[in-house]
TORKOL-4160 file (C-alpha; in steps of 0.2 Angstrom, whole numbers, padded with zeros to 4 digits, m for minus):
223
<pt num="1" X="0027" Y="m0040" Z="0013"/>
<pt num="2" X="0029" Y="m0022" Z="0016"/>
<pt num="3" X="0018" Y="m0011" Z="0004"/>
<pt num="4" X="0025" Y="0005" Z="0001"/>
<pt num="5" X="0019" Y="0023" Z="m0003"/>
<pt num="6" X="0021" Y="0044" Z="m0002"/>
<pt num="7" X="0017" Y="0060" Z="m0006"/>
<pt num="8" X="m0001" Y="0060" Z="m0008"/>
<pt num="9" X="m0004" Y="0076" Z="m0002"/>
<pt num="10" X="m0021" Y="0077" Z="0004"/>
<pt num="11" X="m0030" Y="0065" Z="m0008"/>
<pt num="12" X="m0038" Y="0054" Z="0000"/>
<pt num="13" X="m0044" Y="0042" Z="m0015"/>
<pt num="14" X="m0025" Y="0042" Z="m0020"/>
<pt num="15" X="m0022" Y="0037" Z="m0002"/>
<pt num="16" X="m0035" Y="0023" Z="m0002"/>
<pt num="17" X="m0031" Y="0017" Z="m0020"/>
<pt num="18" X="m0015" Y="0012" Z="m0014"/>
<pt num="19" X="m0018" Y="0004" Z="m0002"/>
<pt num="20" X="m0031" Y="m0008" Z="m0006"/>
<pt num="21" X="m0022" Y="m0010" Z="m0022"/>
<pt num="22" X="m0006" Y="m0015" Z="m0009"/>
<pt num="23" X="m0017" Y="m0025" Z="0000"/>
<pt num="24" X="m0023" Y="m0036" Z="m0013"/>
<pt num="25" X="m0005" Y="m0038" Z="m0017"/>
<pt num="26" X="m0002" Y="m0046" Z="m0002"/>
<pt num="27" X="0006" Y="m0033" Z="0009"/>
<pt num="28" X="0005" Y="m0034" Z="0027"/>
<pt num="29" X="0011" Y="m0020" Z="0034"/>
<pt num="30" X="0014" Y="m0002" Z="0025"/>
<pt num="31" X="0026" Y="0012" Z="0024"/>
<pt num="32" X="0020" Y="0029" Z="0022"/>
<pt num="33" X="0033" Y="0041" Z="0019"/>
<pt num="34" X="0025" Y="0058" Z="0023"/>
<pt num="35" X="0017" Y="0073" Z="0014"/>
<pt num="36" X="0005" Y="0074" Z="0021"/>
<pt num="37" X="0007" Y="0066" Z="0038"/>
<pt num="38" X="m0010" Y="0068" Z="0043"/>
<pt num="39" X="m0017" Y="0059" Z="0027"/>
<pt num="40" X="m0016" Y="0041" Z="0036"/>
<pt num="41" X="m0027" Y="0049" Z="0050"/>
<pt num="42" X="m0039" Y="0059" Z="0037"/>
<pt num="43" X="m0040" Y="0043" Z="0028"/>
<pt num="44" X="m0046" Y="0033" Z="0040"/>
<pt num="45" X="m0063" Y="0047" Z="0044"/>
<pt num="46" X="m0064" Y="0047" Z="0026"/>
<pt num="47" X="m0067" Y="0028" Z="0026"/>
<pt num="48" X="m0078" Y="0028" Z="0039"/>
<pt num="49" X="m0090" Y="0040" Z="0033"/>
<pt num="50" X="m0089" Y="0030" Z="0016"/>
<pt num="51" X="m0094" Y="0015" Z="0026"/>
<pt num="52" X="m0110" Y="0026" Z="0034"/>
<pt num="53" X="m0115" Y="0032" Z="0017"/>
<pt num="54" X="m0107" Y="0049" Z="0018"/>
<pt num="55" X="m0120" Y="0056" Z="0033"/>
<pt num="56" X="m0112" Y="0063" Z="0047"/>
<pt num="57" X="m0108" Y="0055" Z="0062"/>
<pt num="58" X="m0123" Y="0052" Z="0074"/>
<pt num="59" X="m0129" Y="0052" Z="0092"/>
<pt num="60" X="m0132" Y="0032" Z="0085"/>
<pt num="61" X="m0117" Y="0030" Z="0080"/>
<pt num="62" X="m0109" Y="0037" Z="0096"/>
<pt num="63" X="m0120" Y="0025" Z="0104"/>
<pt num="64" X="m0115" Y="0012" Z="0092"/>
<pt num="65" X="m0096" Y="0014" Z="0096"/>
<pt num="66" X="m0098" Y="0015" Z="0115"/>
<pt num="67" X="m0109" Y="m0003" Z="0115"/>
<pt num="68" X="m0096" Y="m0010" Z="0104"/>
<pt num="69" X="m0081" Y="m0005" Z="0113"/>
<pt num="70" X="m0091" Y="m0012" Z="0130"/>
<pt num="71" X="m0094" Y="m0029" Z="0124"/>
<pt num="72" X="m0077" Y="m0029" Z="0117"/>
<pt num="73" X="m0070" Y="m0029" Z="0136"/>
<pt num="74" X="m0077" Y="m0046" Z="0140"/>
<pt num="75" X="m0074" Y="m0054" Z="0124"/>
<pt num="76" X="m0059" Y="m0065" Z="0121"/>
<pt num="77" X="m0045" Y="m0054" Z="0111"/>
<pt num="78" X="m0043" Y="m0053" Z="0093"/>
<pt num="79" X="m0031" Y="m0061" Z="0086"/>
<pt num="80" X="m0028" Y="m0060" Z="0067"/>
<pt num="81" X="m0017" Y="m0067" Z="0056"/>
<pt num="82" X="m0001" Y="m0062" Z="0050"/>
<pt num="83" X="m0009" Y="m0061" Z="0032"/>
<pt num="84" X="m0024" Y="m0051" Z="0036"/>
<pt num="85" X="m0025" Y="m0033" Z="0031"/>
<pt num="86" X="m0042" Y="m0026" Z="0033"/>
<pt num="87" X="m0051" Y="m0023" Z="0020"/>
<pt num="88" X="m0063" Y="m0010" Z="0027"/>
<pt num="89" X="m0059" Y="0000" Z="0041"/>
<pt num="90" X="m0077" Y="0004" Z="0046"/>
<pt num="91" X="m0076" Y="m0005" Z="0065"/>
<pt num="92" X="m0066" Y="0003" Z="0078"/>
<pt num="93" X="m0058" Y="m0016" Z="0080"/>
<pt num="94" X="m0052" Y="m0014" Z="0060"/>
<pt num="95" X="m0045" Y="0006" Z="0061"/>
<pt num="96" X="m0036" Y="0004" Z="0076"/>
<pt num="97" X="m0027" Y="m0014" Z="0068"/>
<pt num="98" X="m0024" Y="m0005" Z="0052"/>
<pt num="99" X="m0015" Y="0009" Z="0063"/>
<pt num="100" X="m0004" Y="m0003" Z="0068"/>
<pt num="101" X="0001" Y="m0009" Z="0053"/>
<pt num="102" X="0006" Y="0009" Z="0045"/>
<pt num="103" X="0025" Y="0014" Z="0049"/>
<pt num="104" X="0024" Y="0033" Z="0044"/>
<pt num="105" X="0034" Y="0051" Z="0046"/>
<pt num="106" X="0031" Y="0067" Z="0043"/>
<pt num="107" X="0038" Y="0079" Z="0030"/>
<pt num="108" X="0047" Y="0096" Z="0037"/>
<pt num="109" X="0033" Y="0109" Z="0032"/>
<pt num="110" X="0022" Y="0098" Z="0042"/>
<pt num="111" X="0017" Y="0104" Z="0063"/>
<pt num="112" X="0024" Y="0085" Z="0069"/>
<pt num="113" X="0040" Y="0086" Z="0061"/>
<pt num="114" X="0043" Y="0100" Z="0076"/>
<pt num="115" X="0035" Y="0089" Z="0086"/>
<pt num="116" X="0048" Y="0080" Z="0099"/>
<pt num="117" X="0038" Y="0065" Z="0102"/>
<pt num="118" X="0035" Y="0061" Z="0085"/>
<pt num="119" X="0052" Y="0056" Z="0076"/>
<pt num="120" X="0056" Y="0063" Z="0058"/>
<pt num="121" X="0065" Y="0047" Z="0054"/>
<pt num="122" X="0058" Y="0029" Z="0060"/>
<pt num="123" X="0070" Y="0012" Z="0061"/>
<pt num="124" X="0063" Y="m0006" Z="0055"/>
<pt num="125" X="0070" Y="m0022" Z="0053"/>
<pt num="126" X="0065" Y="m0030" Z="0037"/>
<pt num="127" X="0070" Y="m0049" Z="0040"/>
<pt num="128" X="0090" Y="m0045" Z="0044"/>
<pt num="129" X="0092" Y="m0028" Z="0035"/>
<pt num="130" X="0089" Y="m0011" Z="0047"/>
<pt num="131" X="0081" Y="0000" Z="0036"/>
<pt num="132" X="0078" Y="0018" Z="0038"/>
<pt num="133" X="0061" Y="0026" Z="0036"/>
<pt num="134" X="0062" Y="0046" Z="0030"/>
<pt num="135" X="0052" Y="0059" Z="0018"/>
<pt num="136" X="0066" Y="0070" Z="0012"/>
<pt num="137" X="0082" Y="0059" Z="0011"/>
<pt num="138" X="0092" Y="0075" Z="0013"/>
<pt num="139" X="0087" Y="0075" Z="0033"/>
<pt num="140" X="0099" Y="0059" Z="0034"/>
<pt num="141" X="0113" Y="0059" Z="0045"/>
<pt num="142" X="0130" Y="0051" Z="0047"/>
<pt num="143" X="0125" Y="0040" Z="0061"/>
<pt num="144" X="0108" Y="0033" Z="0048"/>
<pt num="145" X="0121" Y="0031" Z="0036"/>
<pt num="146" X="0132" Y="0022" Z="0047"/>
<pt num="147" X="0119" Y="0012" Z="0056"/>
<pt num="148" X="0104" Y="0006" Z="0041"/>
<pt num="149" X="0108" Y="m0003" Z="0026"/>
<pt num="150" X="0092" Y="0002" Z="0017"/>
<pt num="151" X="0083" Y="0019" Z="0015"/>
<pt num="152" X="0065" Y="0023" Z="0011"/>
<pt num="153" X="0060" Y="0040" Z="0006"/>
<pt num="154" X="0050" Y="0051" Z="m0002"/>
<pt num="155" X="0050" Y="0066" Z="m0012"/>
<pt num="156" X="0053" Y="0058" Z="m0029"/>
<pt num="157" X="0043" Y="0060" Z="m0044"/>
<pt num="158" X="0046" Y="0041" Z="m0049"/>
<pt num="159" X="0051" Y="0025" Z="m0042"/>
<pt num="160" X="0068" Y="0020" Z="m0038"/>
<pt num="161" X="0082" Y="0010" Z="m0033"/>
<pt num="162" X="0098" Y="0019" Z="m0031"/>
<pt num="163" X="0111" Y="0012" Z="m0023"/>
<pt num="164" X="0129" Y="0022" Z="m0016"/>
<pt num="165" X="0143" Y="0010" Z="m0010"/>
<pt num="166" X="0134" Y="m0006" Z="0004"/>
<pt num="167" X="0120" Y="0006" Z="0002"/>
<pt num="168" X="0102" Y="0008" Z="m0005"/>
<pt num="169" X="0090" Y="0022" Z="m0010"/>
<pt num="170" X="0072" Y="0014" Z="m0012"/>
<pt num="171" X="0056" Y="0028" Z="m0017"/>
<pt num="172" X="0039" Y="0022" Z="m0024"/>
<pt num="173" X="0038" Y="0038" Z="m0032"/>
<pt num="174" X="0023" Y="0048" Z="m0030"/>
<pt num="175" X="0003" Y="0047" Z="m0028"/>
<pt num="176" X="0001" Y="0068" Z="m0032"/>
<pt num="177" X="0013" Y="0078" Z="m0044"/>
<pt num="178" X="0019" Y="0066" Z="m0053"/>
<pt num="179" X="0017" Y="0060" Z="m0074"/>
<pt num="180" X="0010" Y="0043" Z="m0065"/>
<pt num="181" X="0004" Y="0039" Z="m0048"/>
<pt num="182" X="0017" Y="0025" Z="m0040"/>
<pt num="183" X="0016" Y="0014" Z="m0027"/>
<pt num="184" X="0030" Y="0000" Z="m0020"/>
<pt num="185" X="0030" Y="m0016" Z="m0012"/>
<pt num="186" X="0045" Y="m0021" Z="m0001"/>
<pt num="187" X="0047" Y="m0041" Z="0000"/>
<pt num="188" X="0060" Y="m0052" Z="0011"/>
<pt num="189" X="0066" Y="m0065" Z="0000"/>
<pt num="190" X="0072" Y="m0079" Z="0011"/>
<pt num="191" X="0086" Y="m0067" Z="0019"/>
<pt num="192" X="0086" Y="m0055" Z="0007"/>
<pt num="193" X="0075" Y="m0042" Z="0001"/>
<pt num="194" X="0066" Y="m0035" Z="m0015"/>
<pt num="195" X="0059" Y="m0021" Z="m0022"/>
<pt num="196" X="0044" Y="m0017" Z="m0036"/>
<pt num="197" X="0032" Y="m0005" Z="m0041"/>
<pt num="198" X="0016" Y="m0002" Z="m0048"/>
<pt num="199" X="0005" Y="0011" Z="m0055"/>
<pt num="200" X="m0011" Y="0012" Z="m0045"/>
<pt num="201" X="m0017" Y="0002" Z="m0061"/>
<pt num="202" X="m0008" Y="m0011" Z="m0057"/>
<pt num="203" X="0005" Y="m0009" Z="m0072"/>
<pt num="204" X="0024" Y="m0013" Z="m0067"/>
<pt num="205" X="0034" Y="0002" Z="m0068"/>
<pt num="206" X="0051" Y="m0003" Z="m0058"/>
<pt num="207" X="0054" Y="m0021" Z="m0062"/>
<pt num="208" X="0057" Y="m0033" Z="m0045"/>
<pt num="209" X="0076" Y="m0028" Z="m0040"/>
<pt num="210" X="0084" Y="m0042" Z="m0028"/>
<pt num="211" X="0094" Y="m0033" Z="m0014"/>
<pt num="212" X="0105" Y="m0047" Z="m0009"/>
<pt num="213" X="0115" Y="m0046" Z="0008"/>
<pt num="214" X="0133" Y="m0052" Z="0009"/>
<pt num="215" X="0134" Y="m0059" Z="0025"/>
<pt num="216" X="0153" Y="m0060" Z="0030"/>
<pt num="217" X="0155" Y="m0042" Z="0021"/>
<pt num="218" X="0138" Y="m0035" Z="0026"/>
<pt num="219" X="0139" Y="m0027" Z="0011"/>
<pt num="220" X="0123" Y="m0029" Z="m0001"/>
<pt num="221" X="0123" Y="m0030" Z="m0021"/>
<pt num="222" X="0108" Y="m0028" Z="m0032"/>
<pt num="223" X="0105" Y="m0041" Z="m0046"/>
């Protein structure tokens, strides 16, 4: 289960209210789809000092780290489940495996969308279906819209499902600028996918929709 979210702008309690909520849903990996880009890394310092109490970071804690990371080297490696999504970043085991988990790209006023090592648009295979990974769904060319099947964006002030020919649109909507702060999970359904969404309250604002992928046309309909 893939949780889903954009556009939070600098706020970092939006940021972290989605996720957790995301988390608790069951989501395993998560789809940020920029504005800010640096929010993910910003949020991660902001959970750390959280975790210290708010004081600032220390010659202790520098200390801390570096005995932690040495006794890491001869310990056996971690290995978590598939399932597991931290549930506080506070360990420098924990912030790099939530790193890993987030798929995120940047939004063109930001520096790393002019950046040529960081790509605008990122690919990822959801079960059988490519998907296609962008802020602003107007940075799309012909060759994504040949070569994905689904495409997650930002840049849309509420969740949606819009799909165009063998084609679909998914957004989660907003965490800033919006009448109602939105957040998606993306679920493969034996081969097939769905998609819901969910006020940071938890309320269902876009009821489950069931992408379903026609093999032998490779063409998908929505029911």
């Amino acid at each position: 289960m893939i949780g889903v979210f954009s556009d939070s702008h600098g706020d970092l309690a939006a940021f972290d209210a989605a996720y957790e909520f995301l988390r608790t849903q069951g989501a395993r990996r998560f789809v940020f789809a920029g504005a800010r880009y640096t929010d993910l890394d910003e949020w991660l310092l902001w959970r750390r000092a959280k975790s210290r109490g708010g004081r600032e970071y220390s010659d202790a804690d520098f200390l801390a780290d570096v005995s932690h990371w040495l006794g890491s080297q001869d310990a056996l490696p971690r290995t978590p489940s598939r399932a597991e999504a931290p549930a506080d970043v506070a360990s420098e085991d924990d912030r790099r495996l939530v790193m890993e988990r987030f798929l995120r790209v940047p939004e063109r006023e930001s520096l790393q969308y002019r950046d040529p090592s960081i790509n605008n648009k990122a690919m990822d295979l959801v079960g059988d279906t490519l998907c296609c990974v962008v802020h602003d769904k107007n940075d799309l060319t012909r060759d994504d819209l040949l070569n994905a099947q689904v495409f997650i964006h930002g840049r849309e002030p509420e969740p949606k499902v819009v799909q165009i020919g063998p084609r679909f649109f998914l957004t989660p909507g907003r965490l800033v600028g919006a009448a109602e702060q939105t957040c998606a999970l993306l679920e493969k359904v034996d081969r097939d996918l769905r998609f819901s969404a969910f006020r940071l309250d938890g309320r269902v604002v876009l009821e489950p929709k069931l992408l379903v992928v026609e093999k032998k046309s490779s063409k998908l309909t929505l029911k």
